[in-house]
C-alpha positions as a LaTeX table, in Angstrom:
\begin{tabular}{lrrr}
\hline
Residue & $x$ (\AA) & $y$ (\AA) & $z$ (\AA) \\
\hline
Unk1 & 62.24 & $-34.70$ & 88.35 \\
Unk2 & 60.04 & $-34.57$ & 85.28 \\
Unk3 & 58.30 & $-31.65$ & 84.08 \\
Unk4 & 54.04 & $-32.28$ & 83.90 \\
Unk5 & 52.53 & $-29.73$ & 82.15 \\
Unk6 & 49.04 & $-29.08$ & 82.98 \\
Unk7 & 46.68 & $-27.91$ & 80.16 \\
Unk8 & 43.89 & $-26.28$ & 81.22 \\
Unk9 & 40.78 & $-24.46$ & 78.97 \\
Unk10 & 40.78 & $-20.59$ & 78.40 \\
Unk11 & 38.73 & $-18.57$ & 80.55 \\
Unk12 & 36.79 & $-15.33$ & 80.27 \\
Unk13 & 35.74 & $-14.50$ & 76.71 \\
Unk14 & 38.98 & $-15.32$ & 74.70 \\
Unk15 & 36.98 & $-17.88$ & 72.30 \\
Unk16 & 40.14 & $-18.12$ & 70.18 \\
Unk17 & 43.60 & $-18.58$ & 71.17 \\
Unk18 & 45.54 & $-16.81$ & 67.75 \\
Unk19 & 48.72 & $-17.78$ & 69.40 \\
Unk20 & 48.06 & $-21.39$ & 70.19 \\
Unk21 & 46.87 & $-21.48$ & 66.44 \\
Unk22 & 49.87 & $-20.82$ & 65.11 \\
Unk23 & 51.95 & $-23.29$ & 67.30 \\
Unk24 & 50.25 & $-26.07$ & 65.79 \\
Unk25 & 50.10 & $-24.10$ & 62.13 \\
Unk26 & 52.29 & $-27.11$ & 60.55 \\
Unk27 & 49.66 & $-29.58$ & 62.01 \\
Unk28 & 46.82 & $-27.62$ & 60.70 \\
Unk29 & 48.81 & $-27.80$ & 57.22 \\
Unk30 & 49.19 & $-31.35$ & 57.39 \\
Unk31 & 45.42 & $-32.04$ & 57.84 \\
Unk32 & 44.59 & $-29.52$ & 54.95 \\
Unk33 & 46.66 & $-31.74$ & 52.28 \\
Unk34 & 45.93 & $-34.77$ & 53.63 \\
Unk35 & 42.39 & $-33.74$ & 52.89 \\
Unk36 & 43.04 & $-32.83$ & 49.35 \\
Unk37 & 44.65 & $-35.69$ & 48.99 \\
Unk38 & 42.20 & $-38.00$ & 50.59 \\
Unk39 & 39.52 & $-36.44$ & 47.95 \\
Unk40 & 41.38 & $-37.71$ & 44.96 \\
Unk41 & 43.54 & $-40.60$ & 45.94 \\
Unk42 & 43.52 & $-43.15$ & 43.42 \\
Unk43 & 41.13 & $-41.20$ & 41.31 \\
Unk44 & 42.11 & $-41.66$ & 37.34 \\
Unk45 & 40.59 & $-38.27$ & 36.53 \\
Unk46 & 42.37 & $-36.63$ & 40.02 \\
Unk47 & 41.53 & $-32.85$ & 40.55 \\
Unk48 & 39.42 & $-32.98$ & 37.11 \\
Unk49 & 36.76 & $-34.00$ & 39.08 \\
Unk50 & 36.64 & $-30.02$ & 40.51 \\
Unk51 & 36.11 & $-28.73$ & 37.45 \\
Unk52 & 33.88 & $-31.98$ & 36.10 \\
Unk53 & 31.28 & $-31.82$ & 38.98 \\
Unk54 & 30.40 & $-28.22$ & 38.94 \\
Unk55 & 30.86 & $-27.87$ & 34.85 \\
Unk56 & 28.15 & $-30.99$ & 34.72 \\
Unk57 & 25.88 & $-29.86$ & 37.22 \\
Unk58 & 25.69 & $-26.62$ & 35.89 \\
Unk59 & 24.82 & $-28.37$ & 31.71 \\
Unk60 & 22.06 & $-30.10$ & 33.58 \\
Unk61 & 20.78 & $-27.06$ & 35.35 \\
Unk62 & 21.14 & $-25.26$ & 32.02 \\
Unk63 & 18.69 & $-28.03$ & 30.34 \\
Unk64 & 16.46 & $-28.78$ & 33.03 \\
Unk65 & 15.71 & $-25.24$ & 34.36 \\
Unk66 & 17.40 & $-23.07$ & 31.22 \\
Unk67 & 15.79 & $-24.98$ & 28.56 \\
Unk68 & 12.88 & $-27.36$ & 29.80 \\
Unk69 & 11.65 & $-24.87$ & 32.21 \\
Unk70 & 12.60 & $-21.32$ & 31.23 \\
Unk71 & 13.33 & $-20.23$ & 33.81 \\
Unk72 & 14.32 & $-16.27$ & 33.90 \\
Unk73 & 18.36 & $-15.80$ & 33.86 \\
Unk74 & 18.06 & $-11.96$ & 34.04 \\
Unk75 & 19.06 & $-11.91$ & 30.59 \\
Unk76 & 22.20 & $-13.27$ & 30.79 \\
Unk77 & 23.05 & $-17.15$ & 29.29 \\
Unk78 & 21.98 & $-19.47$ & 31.81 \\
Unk79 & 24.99 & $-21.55$ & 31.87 \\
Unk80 & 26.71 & $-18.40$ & 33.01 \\
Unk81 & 24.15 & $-17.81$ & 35.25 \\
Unk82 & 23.67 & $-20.62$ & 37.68 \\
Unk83 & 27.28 & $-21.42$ & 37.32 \\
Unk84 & 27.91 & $-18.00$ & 38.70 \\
Unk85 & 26.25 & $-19.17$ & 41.84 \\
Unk86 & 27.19 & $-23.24$ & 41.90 \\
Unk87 & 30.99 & $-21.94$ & 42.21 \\
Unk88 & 30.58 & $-20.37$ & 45.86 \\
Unk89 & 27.92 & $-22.85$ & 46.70 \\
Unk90 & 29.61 & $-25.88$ & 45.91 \\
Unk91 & 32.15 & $-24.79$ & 48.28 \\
Unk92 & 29.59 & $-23.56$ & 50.89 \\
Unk93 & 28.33 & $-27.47$ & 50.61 \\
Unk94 & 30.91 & $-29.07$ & 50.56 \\
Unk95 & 32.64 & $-27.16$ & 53.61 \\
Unk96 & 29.96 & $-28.22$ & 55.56 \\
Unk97 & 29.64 & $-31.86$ & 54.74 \\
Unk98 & 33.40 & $-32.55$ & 55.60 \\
Unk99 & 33.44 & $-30.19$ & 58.80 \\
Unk100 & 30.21 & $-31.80$ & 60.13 \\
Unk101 & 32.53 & $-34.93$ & 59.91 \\
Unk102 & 35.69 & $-33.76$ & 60.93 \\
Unk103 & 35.39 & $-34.47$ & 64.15 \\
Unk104 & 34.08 & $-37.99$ & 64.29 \\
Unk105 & 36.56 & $-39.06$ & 61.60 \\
Unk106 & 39.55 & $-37.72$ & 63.63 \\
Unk107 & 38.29 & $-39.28$ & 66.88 \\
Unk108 & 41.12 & $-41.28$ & 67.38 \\
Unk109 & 43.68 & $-37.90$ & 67.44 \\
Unk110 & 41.01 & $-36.01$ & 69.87 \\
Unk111 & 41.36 & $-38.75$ & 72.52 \\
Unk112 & 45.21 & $-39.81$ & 72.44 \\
Unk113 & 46.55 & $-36.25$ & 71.90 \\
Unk114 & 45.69 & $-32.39$ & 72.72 \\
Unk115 & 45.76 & $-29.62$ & 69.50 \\
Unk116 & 43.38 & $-26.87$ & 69.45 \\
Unk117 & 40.29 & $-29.04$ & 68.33 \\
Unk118 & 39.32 & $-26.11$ & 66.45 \\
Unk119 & 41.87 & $-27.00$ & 63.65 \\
Unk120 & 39.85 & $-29.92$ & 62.23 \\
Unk121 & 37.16 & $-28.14$ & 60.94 \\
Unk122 & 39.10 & $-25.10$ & 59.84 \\
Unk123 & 41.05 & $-27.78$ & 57.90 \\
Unk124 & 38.44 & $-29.23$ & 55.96 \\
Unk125 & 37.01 & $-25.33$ & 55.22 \\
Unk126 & 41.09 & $-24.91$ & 53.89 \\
Unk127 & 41.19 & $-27.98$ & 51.74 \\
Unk128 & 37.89 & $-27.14$ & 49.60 \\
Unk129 & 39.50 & $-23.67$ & 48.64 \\
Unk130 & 41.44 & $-25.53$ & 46.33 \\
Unk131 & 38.23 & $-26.78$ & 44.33 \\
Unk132 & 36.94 & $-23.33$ & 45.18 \\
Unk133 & 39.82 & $-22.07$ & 43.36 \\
Unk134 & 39.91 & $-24.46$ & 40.20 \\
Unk135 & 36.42 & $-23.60$ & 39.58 \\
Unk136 & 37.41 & $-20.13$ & 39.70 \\
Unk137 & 39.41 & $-20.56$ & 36.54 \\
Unk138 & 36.33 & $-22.30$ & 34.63 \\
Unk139 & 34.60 & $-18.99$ & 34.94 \\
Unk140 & 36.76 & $-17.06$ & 34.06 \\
Unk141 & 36.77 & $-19.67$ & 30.93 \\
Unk142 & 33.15 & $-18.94$ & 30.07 \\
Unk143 & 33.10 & $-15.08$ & 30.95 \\
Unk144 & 36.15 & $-15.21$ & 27.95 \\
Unk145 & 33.16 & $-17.24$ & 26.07 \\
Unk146 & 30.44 & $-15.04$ & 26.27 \\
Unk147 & 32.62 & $-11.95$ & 26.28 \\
Unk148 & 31.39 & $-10.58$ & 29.72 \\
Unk149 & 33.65 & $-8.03$ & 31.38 \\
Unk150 & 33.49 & $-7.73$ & 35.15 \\
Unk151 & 32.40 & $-4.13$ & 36.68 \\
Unk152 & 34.21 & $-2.01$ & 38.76 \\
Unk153 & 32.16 & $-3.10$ & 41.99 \\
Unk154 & 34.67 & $-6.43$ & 41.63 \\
Unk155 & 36.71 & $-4.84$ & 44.83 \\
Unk156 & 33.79 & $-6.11$ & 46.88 \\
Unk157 & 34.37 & $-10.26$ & 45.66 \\
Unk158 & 37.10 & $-9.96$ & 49.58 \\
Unk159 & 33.91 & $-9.07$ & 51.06 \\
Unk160 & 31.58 & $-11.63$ & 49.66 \\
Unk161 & 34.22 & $-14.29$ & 50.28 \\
Unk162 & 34.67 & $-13.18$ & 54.02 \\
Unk163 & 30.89 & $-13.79$ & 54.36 \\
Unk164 & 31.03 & $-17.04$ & 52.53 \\
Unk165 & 33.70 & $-18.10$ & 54.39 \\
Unk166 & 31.94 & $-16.86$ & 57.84 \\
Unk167 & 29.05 & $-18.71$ & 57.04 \\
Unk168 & 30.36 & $-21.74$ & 56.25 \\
Unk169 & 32.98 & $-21.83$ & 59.18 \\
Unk170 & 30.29 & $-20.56$ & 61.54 \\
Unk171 & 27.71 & $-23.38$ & 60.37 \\
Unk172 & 30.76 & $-25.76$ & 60.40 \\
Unk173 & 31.58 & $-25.41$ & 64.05 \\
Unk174 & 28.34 & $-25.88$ & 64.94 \\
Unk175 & 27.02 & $-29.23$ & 62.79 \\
Unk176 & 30.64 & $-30.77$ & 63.82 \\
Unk177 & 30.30 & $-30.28$ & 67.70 \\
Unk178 & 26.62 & $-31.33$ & 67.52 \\
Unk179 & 27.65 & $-34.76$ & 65.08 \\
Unk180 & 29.90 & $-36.05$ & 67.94 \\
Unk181 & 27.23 & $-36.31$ & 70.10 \\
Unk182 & 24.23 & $-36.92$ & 67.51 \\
Unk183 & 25.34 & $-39.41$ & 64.59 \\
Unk184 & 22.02 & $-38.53$ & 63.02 \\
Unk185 & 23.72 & $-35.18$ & 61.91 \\
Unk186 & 26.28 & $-36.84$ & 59.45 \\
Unk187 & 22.98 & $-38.71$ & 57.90 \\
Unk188 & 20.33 & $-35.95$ & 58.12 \\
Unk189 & 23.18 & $-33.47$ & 55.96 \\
Unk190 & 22.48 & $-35.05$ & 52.97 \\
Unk191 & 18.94 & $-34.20$ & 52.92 \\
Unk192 & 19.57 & $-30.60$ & 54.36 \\
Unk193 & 22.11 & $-29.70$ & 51.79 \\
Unk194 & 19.71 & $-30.75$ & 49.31 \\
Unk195 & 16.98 & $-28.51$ & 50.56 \\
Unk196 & 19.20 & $-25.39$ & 50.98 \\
Unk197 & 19.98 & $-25.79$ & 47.39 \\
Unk198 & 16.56 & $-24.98$ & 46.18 \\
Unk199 & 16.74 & $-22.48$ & 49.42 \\
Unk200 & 19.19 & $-20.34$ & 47.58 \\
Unk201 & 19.15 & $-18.36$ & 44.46 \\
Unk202 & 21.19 & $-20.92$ & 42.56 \\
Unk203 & 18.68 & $-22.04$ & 39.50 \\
Unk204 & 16.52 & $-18.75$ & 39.87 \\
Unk205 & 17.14 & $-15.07$ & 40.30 \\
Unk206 & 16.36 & $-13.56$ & 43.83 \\
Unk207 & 14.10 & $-11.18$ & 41.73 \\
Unk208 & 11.23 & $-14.53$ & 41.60 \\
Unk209 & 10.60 & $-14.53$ & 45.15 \\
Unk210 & 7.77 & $-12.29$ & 46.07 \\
Unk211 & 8.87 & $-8.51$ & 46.95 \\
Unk212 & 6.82 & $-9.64$ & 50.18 \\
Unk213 & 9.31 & $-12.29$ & 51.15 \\
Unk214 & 12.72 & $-11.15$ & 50.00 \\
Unk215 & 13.87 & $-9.67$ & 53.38 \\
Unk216 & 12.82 & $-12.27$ & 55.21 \\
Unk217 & 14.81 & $-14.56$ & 52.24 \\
Unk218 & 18.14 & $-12.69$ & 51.93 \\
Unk219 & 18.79 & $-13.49$ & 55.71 \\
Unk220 & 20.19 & $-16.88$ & 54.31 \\
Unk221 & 23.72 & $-15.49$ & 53.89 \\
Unk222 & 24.19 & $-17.23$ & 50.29 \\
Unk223 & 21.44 & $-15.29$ & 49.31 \\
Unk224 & 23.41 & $-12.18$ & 49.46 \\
Unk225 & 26.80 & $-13.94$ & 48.26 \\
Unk226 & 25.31 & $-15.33$ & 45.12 \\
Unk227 & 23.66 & $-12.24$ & 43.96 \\
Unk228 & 26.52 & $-9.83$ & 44.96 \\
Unk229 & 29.19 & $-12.42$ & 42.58 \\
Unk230 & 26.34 & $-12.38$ & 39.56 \\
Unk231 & 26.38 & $-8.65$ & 39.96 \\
Unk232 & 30.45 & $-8.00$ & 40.26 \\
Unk233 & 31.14 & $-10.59$ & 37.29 \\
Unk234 & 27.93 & $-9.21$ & 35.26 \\
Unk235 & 28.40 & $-5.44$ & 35.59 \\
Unk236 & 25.50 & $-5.12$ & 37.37 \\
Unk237 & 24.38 & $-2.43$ & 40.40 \\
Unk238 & 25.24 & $-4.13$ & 43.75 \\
Unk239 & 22.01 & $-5.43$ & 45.44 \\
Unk240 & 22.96 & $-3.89$ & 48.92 \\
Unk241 & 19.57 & $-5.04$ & 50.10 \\
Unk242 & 19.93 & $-8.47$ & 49.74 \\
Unk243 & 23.64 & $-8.56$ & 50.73 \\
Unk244 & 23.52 & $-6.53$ & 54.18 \\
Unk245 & 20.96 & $-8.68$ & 55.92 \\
Unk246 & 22.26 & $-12.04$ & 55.12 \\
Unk247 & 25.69 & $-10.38$ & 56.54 \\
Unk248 & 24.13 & $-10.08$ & 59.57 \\
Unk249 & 23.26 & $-13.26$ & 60.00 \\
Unk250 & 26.55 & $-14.86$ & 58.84 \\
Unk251 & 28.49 & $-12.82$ & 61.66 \\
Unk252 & 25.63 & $-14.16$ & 64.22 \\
Unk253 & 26.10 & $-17.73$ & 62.64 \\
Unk254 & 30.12 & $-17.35$ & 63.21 \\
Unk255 & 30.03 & $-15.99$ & 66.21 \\
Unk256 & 27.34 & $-19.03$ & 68.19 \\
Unk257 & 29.12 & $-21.94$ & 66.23 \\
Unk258 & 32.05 & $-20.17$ & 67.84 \\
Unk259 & 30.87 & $-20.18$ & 71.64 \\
Unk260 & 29.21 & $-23.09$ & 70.93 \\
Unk261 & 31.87 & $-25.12$ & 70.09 \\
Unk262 & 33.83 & $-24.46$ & 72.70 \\
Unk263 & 31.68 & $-25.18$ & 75.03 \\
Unk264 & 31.14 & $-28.46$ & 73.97 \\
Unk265 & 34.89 & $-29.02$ & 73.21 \\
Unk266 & 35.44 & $-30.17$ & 77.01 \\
Unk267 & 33.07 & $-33.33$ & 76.20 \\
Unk268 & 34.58 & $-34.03$ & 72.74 \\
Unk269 & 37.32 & $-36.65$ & 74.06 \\
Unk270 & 34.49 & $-38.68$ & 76.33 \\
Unk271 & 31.89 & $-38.90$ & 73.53 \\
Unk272 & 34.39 & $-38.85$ & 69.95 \\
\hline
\end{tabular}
């Protein structure tokens, strides 16, 4: 007699199944290069384009904003500046354009075969730390350049990562259990991304909002992520203030993309 094995979702409040994780570990590797390697298949320039993208966007900031419209760098050369802030949220953007579609694009594996469904967006977060890590190296290029040296408060870039990372997986979850059932998700992203650009501190200092406004804007959690990395790579005081809150809201953000998707993860195989 053959052996049927029933699989059956978790009950109570154990959101995430560490064990069942790791069983499929090789099949969460797989999906983490393939994505890499989807990104620059037959690509002539290959992973250049990680440090191209950033490294141009960040000589057109420098004219546009740096030059054109003077905008305040706190001193500091603007290319340094907003590049400081373009490396975590390129990845911040880009983590949540390909886990908003991770779903939908895998729809074929969801309904022929179970794996934790959780695994397709945590692969596409994995396969951007690679770009995330590339870009790295260009900074520490231009802090060489400009001869900056990093301050002590540099054992707190863990931390700032964690929240980047919380944020982004948290957001993740929730834009890629919401695009299997609304398509308009994967088309309305392009816009939002572009809007949270100019939402964050990323061409401008945190210090030209009004003093009015800047609780109410350092609970975005890049707020406090871009000015913590400018302050650890700049040897600057670490602006507490504007890191805590956005925190906060990155754990909350984490947390109902969490619960959120697995509650909808019952319905992904009917709708994907």
């Amino acid at each position: 007699m053959s052996k049927v094995s029933v699989i059956e979702p978790s009950k109570g409040w154990k959101v995430i199944d560490f064990a069942e994780l790791w069983r499929y570990k090789d099949l969460l590797y797989f999906l983490t290069v393939r994505g890499i390697k989807a990104r620059y298949a037959q690509s002539i320039l290959g992973i250049g384009w990680a440090i191209i993208q950033p490294l141009f966007t960040t000589l057109v900031f420098t004219v546009v904003f740096g030059g054109l419209a003077k905008v305040d760098s706190d001193g500091m050369p603007y290319i340094l500046f907003s590049y400081l802030a373009l490396w975590p949220w390129n990845y911040f953007s880009g983590t949540l354009s390909d886990s908003a579609n991770s779903l939908v694009a895998n729809a074929g594996m969801i309904t022929k075969v179970y794996f934790p469904r959780l695994i397709l967006p945590l692969a596409a977060i994995f396969s951007k730390l690679l770009d995330f890590t590339i870009s790295f190296i260009v900074l520490l290029g231009l802090l060489i350049y400009f001869q900056v040296m990093p301050g002590w408060n540099l054992i707190f870039l863990p931390l700032m990562l964690v929240q980047l990372l919380m944020a982004s997986l948290g957001i993740g979850m929730l834009l890629s259990a919401m695009a299997v059932q609304y398509r308009d998700v994967k088309y309305a992203l392009t816009f939002v991304v572009q809007l949270l650009l100019y939402l964050a501190p990323v061409v401008y200092s945190t210090t030209a909002v009004p003093e009015e406004w800047q609780f109410v804007y350092s609970l975005n959690p890049m707020v406090g992520v871009i000015e913590g990395i400018r302050a650890m790579f700049l040897n600057r005081p670490m602006p507490w203030e504007w890191v805590w809150p956005g925190a906060v809201v990155g754990v909350i953000l984490f947390v109902f993309g969490l619960f959120y998707f697995r509650r909808m993860e019952k319905v992904f195989a009917d709708v994907a």
